[in-house]
N, C-alpha and C positions, 0 to 999 in steps of 0.2 A: 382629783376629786373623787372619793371615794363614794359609792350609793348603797343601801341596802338591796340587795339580791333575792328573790323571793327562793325558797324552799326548791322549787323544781330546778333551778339553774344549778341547786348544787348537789341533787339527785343525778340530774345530764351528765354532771363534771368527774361525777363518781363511776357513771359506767362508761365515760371514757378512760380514765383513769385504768378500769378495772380490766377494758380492754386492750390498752397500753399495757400491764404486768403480762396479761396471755399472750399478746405479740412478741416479748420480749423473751418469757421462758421459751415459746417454742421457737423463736432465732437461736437461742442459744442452746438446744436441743436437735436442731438441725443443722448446726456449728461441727456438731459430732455426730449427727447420722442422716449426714443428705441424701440417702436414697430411701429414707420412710416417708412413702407414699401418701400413706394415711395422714401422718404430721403434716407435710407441705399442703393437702387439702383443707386440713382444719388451718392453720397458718392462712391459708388464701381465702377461706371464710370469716377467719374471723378479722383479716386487713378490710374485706370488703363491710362488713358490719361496725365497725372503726370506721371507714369513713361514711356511711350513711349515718353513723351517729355525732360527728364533726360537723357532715353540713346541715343536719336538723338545728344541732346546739348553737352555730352561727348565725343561722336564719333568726333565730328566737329571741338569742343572747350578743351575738355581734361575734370579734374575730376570736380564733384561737390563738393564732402567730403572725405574728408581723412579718416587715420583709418581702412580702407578694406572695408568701403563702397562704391567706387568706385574705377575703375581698371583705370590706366597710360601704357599711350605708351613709348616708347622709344623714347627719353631717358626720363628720370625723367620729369614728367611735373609741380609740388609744387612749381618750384624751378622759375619758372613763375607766372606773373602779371599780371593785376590782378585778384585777388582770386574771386569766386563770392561774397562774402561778403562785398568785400572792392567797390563795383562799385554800 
């Protein structure tokens, strides 16, 4: 059962999203040069800024992923639309 989504939830969805590509370049920048310092602090800033913006957008919005990576309120929230994947 699919719902309309109000405007902030896909504002949230974006700067995870946005945070997700920076996590990903600098993995893969640190793939080939593990000892920049400087990179693995920004990497570990911005993993910690990725998840205070995970549990803000779950609290608000419900889960990210399923599986026991992420907790559901009451009632059941899955069974709701749409998923972040799908938007």
């Amino acid at each position: 059962m699919d719902k309309q989504m109000p405007d902030p939830y896909y504002a949230r969805l974006e700067e995870l999203q946005a945070a997700d590509f920076v996590l990903v370049e600098l993995t893969l920048y640190l793939d080939t040069h593990p000892d920049d310092i400087q990179a693995i602090q920004q990497y570990n800033l911005c993993a910690q800024k990725r998840m205070q913006l995970a549990h803000q957008f779950q609290l608000e919005y419900g889960p990210l992923m399923h599986f026991g990576h992420s907790f559901s309120r009451h009632p059941w929230q899955w069974w709701e639309g749409p998923w972040p994947w799908q938007v």
